[in-house]
KOLGU-54136 format. One record per residue (C-alpha): residue in one letter; x, y, z; residue number from 1. Coordinates in nm, 2 decimals. Layout:
# residues N
LONU  type      c1      c2      c3  seq
LONU     A       X       Y       Z  NUM
...
***
This chain:
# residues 85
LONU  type      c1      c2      c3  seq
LONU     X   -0.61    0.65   -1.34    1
LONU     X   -0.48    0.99   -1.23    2
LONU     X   -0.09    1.03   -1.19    3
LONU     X    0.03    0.90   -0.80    4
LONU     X    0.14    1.16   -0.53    5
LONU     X    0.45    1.12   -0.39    6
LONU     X    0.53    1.22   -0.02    7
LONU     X    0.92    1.27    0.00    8
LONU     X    1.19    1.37    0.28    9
LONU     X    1.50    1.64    0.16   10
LONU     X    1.82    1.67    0.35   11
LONU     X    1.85    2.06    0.33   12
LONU     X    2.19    2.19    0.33   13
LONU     X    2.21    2.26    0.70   14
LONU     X    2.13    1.86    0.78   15
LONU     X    1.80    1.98    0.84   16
LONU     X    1.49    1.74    0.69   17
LONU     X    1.22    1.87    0.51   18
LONU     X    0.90    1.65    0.41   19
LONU     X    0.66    1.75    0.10   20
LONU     X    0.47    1.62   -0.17   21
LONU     X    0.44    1.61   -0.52   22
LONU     X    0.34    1.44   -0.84   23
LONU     X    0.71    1.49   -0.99   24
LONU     X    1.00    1.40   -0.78   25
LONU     X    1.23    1.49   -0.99   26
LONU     X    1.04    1.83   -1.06   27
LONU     X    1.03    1.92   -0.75   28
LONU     X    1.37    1.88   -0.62   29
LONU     X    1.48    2.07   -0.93   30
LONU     X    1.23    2.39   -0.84   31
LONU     X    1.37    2.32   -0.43   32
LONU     X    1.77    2.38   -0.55   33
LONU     X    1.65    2.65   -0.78   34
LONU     X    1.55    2.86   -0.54   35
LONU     X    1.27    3.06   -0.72   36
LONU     X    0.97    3.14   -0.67   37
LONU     X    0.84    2.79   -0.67   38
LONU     X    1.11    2.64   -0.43   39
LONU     X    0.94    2.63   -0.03   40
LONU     X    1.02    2.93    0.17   41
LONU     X    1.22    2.67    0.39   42
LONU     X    1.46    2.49    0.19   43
LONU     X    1.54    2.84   -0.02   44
LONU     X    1.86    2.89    0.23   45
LONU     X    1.89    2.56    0.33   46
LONU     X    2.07    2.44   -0.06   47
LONU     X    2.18    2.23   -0.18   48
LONU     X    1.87    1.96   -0.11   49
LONU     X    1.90    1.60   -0.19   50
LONU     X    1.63    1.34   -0.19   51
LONU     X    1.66    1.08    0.08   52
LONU     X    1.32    0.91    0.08   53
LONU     X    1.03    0.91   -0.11   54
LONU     X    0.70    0.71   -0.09   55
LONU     X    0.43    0.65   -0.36   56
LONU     X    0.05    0.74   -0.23   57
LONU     X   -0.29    0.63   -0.41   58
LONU     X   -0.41    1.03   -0.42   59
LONU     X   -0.38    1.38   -0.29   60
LONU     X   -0.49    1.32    0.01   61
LONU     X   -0.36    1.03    0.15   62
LONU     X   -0.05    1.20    0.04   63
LONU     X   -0.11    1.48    0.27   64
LONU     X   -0.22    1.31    0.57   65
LONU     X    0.13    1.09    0.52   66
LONU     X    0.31    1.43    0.46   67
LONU     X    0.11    1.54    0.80   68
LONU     X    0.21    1.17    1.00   69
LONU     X    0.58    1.20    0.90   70
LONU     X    0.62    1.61    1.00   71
LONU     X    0.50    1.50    1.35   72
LONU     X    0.74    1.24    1.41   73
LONU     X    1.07    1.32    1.62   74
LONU     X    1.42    1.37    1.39   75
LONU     X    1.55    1.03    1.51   76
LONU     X    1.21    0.84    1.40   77
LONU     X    1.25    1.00    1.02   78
LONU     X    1.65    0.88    1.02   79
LONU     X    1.46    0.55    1.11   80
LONU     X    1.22    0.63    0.83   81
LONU     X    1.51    0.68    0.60   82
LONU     X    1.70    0.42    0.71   83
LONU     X    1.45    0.16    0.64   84
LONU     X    1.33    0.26    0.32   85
***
């Protein structure tokens, strides 16, 4: 079986949320505090970023339409997200 894919939720430096996904968590928020090249345009000036939620997914693409789902929902409904989790 191929490795899972992770959708996950950062609080950026500026409160702001960001959503993404990976196959390495920890990885990932390494490359986001980093800053390089690898780190998402958004989250480069928004530093430090911490993890706040993070949800296992079977493949790529059920990961990305779960990425997609979460981006659309309001700021309040991802605290909720959060929250529960």
């Amino acid at each position: 079986m191929a490795n899972p894919w992770f959708v996950y939720l950062l609080r950026c430096g500026d409160d702001s949320l960001y959503a993404g996904i990976t196959t390495d968590v920890e990885r990932r928020i390494s490359e986001h505090n980093e800053g390089g090249p690898k780190s998402a345009k958004y989250t480069r000036n928004r530093r430090p970023v911490k993890l706040v939620y993070q949800e296992e997914c079977k493949d790529r693409s059920n990961a990305t339409k779960r990425e997609m789902a979460i981006k659309k929902l309001t700021r309040k409904k991802k605290l909720e997200l959060i929250a529960g989790s």
